[in-house]
C-alpha positions as CSV (number, residue, x, y, z in Angstrom):
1,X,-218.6,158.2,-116.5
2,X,-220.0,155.0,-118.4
3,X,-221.1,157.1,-121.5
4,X,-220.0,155.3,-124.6
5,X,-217.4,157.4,-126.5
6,X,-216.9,157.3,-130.4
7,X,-214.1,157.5,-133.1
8,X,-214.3,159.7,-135.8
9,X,-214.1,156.4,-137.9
10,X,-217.0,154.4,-136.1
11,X,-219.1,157.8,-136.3
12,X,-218.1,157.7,-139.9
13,X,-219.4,154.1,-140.3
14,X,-222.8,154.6,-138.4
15,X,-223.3,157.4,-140.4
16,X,-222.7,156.2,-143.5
17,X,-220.1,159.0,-144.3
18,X,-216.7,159.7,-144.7
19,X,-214.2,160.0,-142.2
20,X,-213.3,163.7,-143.6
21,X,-217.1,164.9,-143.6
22,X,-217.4,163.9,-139.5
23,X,-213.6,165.3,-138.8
24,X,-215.0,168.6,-140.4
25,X,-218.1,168.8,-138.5
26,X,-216.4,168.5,-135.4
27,X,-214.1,171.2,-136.6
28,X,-216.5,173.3,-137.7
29,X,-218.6,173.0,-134.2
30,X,-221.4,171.0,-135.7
31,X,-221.0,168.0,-133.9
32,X,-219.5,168.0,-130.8
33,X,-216.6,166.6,-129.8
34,X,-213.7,166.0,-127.2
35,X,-209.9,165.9,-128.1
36,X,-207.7,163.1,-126.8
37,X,-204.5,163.4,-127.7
38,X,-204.5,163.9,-131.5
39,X,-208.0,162.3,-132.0
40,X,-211.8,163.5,-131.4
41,X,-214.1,161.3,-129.1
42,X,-217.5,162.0,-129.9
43,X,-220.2,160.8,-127.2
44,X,-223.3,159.0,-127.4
45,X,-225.6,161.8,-126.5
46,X,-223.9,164.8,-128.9
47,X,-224.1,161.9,-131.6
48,X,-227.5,161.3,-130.9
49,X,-228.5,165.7,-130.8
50,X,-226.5,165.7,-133.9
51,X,-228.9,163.6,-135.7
52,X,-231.6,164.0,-133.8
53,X,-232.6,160.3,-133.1
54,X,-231.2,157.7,-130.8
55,X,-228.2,156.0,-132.5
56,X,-227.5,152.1,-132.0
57,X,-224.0,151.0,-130.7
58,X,-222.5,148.7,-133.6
59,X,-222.9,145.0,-132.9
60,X,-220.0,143.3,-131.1
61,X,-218.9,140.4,-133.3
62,X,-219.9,137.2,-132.1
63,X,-216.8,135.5,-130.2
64,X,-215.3,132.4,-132.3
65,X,-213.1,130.0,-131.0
66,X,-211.4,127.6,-133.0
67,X,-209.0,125.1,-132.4
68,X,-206.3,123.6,-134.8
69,X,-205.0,119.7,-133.8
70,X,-202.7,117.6,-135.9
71,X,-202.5,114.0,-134.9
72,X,-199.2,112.1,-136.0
73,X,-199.6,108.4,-136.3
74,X,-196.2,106.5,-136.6
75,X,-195.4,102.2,-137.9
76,X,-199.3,102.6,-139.9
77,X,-199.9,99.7,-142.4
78,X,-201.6,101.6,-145.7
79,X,-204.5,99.5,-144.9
80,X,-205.2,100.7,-140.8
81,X,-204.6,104.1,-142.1
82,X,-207.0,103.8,-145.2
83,X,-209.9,102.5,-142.3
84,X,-208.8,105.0,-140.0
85,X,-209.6,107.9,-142.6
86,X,-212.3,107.3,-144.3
87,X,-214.3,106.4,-140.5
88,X,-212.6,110.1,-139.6
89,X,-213.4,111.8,-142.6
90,X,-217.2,110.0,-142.3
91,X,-217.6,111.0,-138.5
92,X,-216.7,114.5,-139.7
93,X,-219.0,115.1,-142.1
94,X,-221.9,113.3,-140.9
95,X,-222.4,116.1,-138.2
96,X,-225.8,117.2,-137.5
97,X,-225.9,121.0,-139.0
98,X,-226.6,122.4,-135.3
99,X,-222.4,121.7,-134.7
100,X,-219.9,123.7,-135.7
101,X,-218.1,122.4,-138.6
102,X,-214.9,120.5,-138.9
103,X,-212.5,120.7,-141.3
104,X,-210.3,117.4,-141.7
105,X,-207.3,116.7,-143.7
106,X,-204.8,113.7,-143.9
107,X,-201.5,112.8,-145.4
108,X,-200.0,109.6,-145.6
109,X,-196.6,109.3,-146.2
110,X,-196.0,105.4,-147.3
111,X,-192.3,105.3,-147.2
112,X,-192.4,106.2,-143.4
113,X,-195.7,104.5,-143.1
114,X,-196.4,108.0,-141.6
115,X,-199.8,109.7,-141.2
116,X,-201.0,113.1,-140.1
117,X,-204.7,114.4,-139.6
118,X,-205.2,117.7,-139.3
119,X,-208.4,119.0,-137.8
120,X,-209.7,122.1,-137.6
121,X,-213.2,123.1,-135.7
122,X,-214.7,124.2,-132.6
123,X,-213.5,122.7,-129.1
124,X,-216.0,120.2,-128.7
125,X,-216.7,118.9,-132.2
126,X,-212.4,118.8,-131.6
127,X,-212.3,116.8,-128.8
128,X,-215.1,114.3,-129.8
129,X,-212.9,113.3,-133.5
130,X,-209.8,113.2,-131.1
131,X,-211.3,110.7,-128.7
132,X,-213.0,109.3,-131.6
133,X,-208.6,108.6,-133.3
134,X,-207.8,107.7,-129.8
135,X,-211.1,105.1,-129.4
136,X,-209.8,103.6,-133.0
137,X,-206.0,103.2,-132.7
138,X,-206.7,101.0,-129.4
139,X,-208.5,98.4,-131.6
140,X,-206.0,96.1,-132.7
């Protein structure tokens, strides 16, 4: 049984209708349908005799993943951390468009000669700026 199975509401959105106008068809015997529960499951095939040509399963959204780092930097002069960003910020930006892009902030806090970068971005653009922080900070 490996027949794909709709909702009233994704029949609705192929269709271009409203959810009402498919939940009366179905009640009214027009389009087939099977009840689970308290909602209609209408198949592939009686989708496809109801409108008399082959309808296309809806696009599964392209998977994301994103990850969110926040680097914390204690005892850094204003100077070291004014380096230190703008070589971050650069290396971010200056990504070839093929990547996916990364989204950098930083705060310096002066008083606790404190500063945090936040990235945001795909795993390996990520890990490349991290190693990139790490790579810096060792330089004296």
């Amino acid at each position: 049984m490996s027949q794909q199975l709709y909702s009233v509401e994704q029949v609705a959105d192929l269709l271009g209708l409203h959810v009402r106008t498919v939940r009366t068809y179905v009640r009214d015997g027009r389009l087939k349908a099977a009840r689970i529960g308290k909602q209609y499951r209408i198949s592939a095939g009686d989708l496809e005799a109801f409108t008399g040509h082959a309808v296309e399963a809806p696009a599964r959204p392209a998977r994301h993943v994103e990850v969110s780092s926040i680097v914390q930097i204690d005892a850094i002069d204003f100077s070291a951390m004014s380096r230190l960003t703008t070589l971050v910020m650069g290396s971010a930006t200056g990504r070839p468009a093929s990547d996916q892009p990364l989204r950098v902030e930083t705060f310096y806090d002066e008083e606790r000669a404190s500063l945090k970068i936040i990235i945001v971005g795909g795993p390996a653009s990520t890990a490349g700026l991290l190693e990139l922080v790490d790579l810096l900070l060792e330089q004296p």
